[in-house]
C-alpha angles and dihedrals in degrees: 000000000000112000095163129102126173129207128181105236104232081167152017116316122214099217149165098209144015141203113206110184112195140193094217132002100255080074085077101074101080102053089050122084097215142000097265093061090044093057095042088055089045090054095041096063096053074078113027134036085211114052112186118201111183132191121186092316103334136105140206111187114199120199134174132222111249098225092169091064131089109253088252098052090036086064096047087050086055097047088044089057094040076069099045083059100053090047088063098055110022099114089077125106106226115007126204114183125170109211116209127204114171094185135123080240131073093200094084096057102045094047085054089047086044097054100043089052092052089046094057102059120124130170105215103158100113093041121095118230101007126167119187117182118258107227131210110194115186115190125199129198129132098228092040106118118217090234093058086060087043090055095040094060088053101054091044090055093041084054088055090053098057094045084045088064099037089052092050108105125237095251081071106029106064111161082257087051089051095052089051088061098044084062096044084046090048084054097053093046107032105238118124127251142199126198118198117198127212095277097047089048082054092054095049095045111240085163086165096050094049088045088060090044087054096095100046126091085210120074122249121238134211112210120188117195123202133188123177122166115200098246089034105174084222134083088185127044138249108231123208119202123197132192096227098183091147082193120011110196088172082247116238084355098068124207116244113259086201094068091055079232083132094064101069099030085115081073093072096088095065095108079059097053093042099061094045091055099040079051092049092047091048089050103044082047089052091221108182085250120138098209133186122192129191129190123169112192140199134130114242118235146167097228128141102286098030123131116274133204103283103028125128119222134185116230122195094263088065094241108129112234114212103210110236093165137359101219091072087072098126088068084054089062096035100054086055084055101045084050095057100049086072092080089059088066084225134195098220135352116213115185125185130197154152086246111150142003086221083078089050095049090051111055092000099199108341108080146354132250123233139175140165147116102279118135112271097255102059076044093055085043090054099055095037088055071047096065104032093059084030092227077136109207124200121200105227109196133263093207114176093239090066087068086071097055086063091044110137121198088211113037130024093265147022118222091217138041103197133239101337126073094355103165087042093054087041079060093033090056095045083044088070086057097056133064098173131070112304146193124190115197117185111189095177100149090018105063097059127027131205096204132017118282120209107291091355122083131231123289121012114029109188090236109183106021097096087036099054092026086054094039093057096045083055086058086064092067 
C-alpha cells in the first residue's frame, strides 16, 4: 500500500524532522543552532554517512554527497540513506520531513525522497488492527520542477501497485481475479484493456497457454493493455510482455516443499504486474508513448488433465513444443505472447518474467539478466536506465550452439535444455517465437526477498517498474 506523498516546497514547512544533504561540511552551519551542535555533527561523520541530531522529538538528518562516487552509485547511496532515515522513524504515526538539498542538482533529492518512499511499503491488507505511518515529504531544491514531483509520486504509487499484487496470495488472486484488477487498475489510470476468456483464447489458438492451463481447475485469461495518447513519438508501438502464472506448482514436476520454493510461487506473476503498472505510469504521467501490454494468465498445476514430460504440444505460432519439464511452463504462455505481438508491427518487444532460477543463481538479488536482438543502442539505453535506478541489468548471449541444447527429436522444439545455461536456453527458446527487436528480462531472485534489502522491504519488490518505466522515457530524447 502506498502511504507517500511528495510536495515541492515553494515555504516554509512546518515539520518534525528534516533531512539536509550537503556537498561539504561547512554547509552544516547553518542547519545547527550552536557550535556545539555543529562540531559534534563534523565528528560524527569521520565515522558515520547519516548523522542524526535530535532535540525533544525532533530530527535533523545530516548526509553527505558522495563526490567520489560514479552518478549512478551517488543516487543508490542516497536512496540507501532516504531508508536509513525512515527506519529510524518509522514507528510514528504521520511523518512530515522537509528534505533539503541545497545543490545546483534536483536528483539528490529525489532519489532521497525515492528511497525513503520505497522503504516505506507495507501490504497490510490481511492483518487485523494495523497502523502504518502516513508520510509528508517536502522536498526543497531550487531546480526541482514541480512536474518531476508530480511524476515521482506517480511512479512510487505505480510501484505499490505492482508489490500489492505480488503480495496478494493465491486464495485471492485466480488468473480470473488478476484480470479484474487489471480493469480496476486501467480505470484508475486511463489506459485501455481487453480481457479474453477461455474460449476466445480457443479461438485465437493459444494452444500453449491452454496446455499450461490443462492441469487447474480454474480458466486462463489473455489481457491486452493499450495505451495511445493522441500526439504518441512512435508509428510503431512499444509491446510489453508479462509472465502472468498467478501459482506456479511446477506442474507434474512438482517443486520441492523442502526448499520453502512453494511459498513464494505466487510470486510468479510479477512480470505481469510490472508491465501493468509501468503501462498505468506512463499513462497517469500522459508520456507521448504508444504502449502495448500483453499477460496471459493461468495458475500451473498438476491436476488430472495437466501436461505431462513428453508430451507435444502446438503454440500459436504453429511451432510444436516437445514437453521436457513442466516446471518451464512461463516460457509456454509467453511464446504464444510473444507470437501474437507480431500482429502490433512493434518497435521494440520487451517481455519480463520469473523464468529461471538460472537467472537467480546467477546475480541472486542484485541485478537482472537480460538478452535479445535489439540495436545496440536501445541496448546502451537499457543498461545505462539500469544503472541509474540501479535495477543493474547484464546481457547474457543468444549464441547459435545453444539451439542445439533445445533440439527435440519429436517436435520442432524442447522446452528445456537441461543443467547448463539455463536462463540463456529459457531466452534461446522465446527467441524462436519473435522476428522484431527484442529484449528478454528474467528477474528470478529480483523480483521477491526473503529478507529486506537495503531501502526495499521484504517480499515483492516491485523490480522493473522504474527500469522499464525510466528506459522508455529515455526513448522520448
Amino acid at each position: 500500500m502506498n502511504n507517500v506523498q511528495l510536495y515541492k516546497a515553494t515555504s516554509t514547512v512546518d515539520s518534525k524532522h528534516k533531512i539536509i544533504i550537503i556537498d561539504d561540511l561547512n554547509e552544516i552551519k547553518g542547519f545547527c543552532p550552536n557550535d556545539e551542535v555543529e562540531n559534534f555533527v563534523k565528528e560524527k561523520f569521520n565515522t558515520e554517512t547519516l548523522v542524526e541530531y535530535r532535540n525533544l522529538s525532533n530530527s535533523i538528518f545530516f548526509t553527505k554527497i558522495p563526490r567520489e562516487k560514479k552518478h549512478f552509485e551517488q543516487l543508490e547511496f542516497m536512496r540507501r540513506q532516504g531508508g536509513l532515515v525512515f527506519e529510524q522513524l518509522k514507528k510514528e504515526t504521520e511523518l512530515i520531513i522537509e528534505i533539503i538539498d541545497q545543490s545546483d542538482q534536483d536528483c539528490f533529492v529525489l532519489a532521497v525522497a525515492e528511497g525513503l518512499g520505497i522503504s516505506s511499503y507495507f501490504f497490510d491488507k490481511y492483518k487485523k488492527d494495523q497502523k502504518q505511518p502516513v508520510i509528508h515529504l517536502h522536498l526543497r531544491n531550487e531546480h526541482l520542477k514541480e512536474m518531476l514531483v508530480k511524476e515521482y509520486n506517480v511512479l512510487i504509487d505505480a510501484l505499490s501497485d505492482c508489490r500489492d499484487l505480488v503480495n496478494e496470495p493465491h486464495s485471492f488472486l485466480t488468473a480470473q481475479q488478476l484480470s479484474e484488477e487489471l480493469i480496476q487498475l486501467s480505470k484508475k489510470s486511463g489506459f485501455d484493456i481487453e480481457v479474453w476468456n477461455e474460449e476466445q483464447i480457443i479461438e485465437e489458438n493459444f494452444h500453449a497457454l491452454l496446455a499450461v492451463n490443462k492441469g487447474s481447475q480454474e480458466p486462463p485469461t489473455f489481457n491486452i493493455l493499450e495505451y495511445l495518447p493522441d500526439d504518441p513519438i512512435n508509428d510503431q508501438p512499444y509491446v510489453l510482455v508479462g509472465k502472468g502464472v498467478v501459482y506456479d506448482t511446477g506442474g507434474v514436476n512438482l517443486k520441492s516443499t523442502a526448499s520453502g520454493t512453494l511459498n513464494k510461487m505466487k510470486s510468479d506473476m510479477a512480470g505481469a504486474a510490472t508491465i501493468a503498472s509501468v503501462i498505468s505510469a506512463i499513462s497517469r504521467n500522459k508520456l507521448p508513448l504508444h504502449v502495448v501490454g500483453l499477460i496471459p494468465a493461468t495458475d500451473n498445476r498438476p491436476g488430472a488433465n495437466a501436461i505431462v514430460p513428453g508430451d507435444v504440444i502446438d503454440t500459436h505460432a504453429g511451432k510444436t513444443v516437445e514437453i521436457g519439464n513442466t516446471d518451464a511452463e512461463g516460457r509456454l504462455i509467453l511464446a504464444d505472447a510473444l507470437s501474437y505481438a507480431k500482429r502490433y508491427n512493434p518497435k521494440l518487444v520487451i517481455d519480463i518474467a520469473t523464468l529461471t532460477g538460472s537467472a537467480a543463481m546467477s546475480l541472486g538479488r542484485e541485478g537482472v539478466v537480460y538478452m535479445g536482438k535489439a540495436p545496440v543502442n536501445v541496448k546502451n539505453d537499457f543498461e545505462q536506465t539500469g544503472r541509474e535506478v540501479y535495477e543493474r541489468v547484464i546481457e547474457f548471449p543468444l549464441w547459435d550452439e545453444y539451439n542445439d541444447y533445445i533440439a527435440s527429436s519429436i517436435a520442432d522444439i524442447n522446452n528445456v535444455g537441461g543443467r547448463l545455461a539455463g536462463a540463456i536456453t529459457a531466452g534461446k527458446f522465446l527467441q524462436h517465437f519473435t522476428d522484431y527487436d527484442w529484449i528478454h528480462i528474467d528477474i528470478a531472485g529480483a523480483a521477491y526477498y526473503d529478507r529486506p534489502h537495503f531501502y526495499r522491504p521484504k517480499n515483492a519488490s516491485g523490480v522493473g517498474v522504474r527500469l522499464l518505466y525510466q528506459f522508455l522515457k529515455s526513448q522520448l530524447k
